[in-house]
C-alpha positions in Angstrom: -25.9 -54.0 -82.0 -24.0 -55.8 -85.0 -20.6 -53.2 -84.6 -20.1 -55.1 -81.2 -20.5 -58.9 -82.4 -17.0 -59.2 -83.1 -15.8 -58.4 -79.7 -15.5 -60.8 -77.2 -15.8 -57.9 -74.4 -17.1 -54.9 -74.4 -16.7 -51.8 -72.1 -18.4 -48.4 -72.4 -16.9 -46.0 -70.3 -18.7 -42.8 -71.1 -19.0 -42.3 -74.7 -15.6 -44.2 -75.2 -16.6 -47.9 -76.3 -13.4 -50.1 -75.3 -13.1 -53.9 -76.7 -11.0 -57.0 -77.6 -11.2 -58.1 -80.9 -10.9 -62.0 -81.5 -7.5 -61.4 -83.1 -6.4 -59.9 -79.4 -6.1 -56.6 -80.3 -7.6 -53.2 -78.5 -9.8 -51.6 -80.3 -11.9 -48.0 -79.4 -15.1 -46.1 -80.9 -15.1 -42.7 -80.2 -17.3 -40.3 -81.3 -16.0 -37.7 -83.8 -14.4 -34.5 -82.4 -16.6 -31.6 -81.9 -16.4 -28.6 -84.9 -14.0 -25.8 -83.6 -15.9 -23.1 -82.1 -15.7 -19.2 -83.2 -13.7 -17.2 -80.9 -16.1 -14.9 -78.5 -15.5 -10.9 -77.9 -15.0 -10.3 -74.7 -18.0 -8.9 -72.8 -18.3 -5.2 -72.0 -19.8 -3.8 -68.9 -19.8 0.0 -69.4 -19.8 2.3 -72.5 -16.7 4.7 -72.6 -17.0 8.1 -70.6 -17.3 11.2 -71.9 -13.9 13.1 -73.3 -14.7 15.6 -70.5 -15.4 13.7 -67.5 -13.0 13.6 -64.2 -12.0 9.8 -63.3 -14.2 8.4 -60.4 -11.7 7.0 -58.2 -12.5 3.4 -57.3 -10.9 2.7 -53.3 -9.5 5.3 -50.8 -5.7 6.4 -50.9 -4.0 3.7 -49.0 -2.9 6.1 -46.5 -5.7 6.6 -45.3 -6.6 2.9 -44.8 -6.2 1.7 -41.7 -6.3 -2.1 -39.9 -8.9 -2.5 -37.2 -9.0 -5.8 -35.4 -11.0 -8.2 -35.2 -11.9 -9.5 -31.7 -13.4 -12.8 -31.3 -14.4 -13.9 -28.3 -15.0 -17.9 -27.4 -15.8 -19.4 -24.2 -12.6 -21.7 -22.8 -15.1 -24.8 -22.5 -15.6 -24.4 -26.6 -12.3 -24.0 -27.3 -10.8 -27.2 -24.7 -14.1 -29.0 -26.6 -13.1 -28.4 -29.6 -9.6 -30.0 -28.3 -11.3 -32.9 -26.7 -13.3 -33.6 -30.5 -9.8 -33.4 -32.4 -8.3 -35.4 -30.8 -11.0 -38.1 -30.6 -11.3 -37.8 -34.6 -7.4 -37.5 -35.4 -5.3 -38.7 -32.7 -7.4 -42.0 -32.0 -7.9 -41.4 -28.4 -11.0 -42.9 -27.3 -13.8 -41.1 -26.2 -14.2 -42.6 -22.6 -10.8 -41.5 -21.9 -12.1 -38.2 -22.7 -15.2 -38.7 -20.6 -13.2 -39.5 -17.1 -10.8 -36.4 -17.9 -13.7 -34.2 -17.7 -15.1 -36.0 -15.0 -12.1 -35.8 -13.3 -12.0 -31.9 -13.9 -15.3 -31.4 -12.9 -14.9 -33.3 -9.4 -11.3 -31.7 -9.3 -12.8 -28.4 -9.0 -14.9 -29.0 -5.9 -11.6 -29.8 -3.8 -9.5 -27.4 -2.1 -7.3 -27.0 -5.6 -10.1 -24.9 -7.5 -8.8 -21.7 -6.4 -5.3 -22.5 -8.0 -7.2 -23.9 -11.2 -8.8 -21.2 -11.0 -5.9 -18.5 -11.0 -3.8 -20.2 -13.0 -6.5 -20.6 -16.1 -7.3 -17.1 -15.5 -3.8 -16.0 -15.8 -2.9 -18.0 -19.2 -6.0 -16.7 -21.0 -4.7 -13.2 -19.9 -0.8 -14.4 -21.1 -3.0 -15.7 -24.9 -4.8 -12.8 -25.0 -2.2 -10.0 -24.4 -2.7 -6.4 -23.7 -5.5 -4.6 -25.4 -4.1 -0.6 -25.4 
């Protein structure tokens, strides 16, 4: 390699070559710029109709399109899980803190309070999930 003898460093960083002459100056090799390419015609997918022929229509008339929702359905333990792991990832909390919470729930709802827990999560899935006419 005799083109790099007269730096004292040399760098390559992908096909750039970056050194320092002996004088203290920067120097670069780069390649030559590629030739300009020939603009492309754009592609084409189907050959013209027929002078005759009806248009195909491509989507129904938008009155006639209508919204129909979408219902998803996930158990509360997945959802309070899901809860449990974000905050463990995001909000630092540590995961035996989490561990004695759910521990605590799960002892809490062999006492005489499980019918209120009970109730009370059964009424604010209703409240989040609304009416379904």
């Amino acid at each position: 390699m005799t083109a790099n003898r007269r730096f004292r460093s040399v760098t390559r960083i992908g096909p750039v070559q970056v050194g320092t002459s002996y004088d203290d100056r920067a120097t670069r090799s780069t390649p030559p710029p590629a030739p300009p390419r020939a603009a492309a015609s754009p592609p084409t997918t189907t050959a013209a109709p027929p002078p005759n022929s009806l248009p195909v229509p491509t989507a129904a008339p938008s009155a006639e399109r209508t919204c129909t929702p979408v219902t998803v359905s996930l158990p509360l333990v997945v959802v309070l899980g899901f809860i449990a792991w974000g905050a463990v990832k995001f909000l630092g909390v540590r995961t035996w803190i989490v561990v004695v919470i759910a521990l605590f729930g799960f002892l809490l709802s062999h006492t005489f309070m499980a019918p209120a827990i009970d109730s009370g999560t059964r009424s604010g899935v209703g409240i989040v999930n609304g009416s379904h006419d």
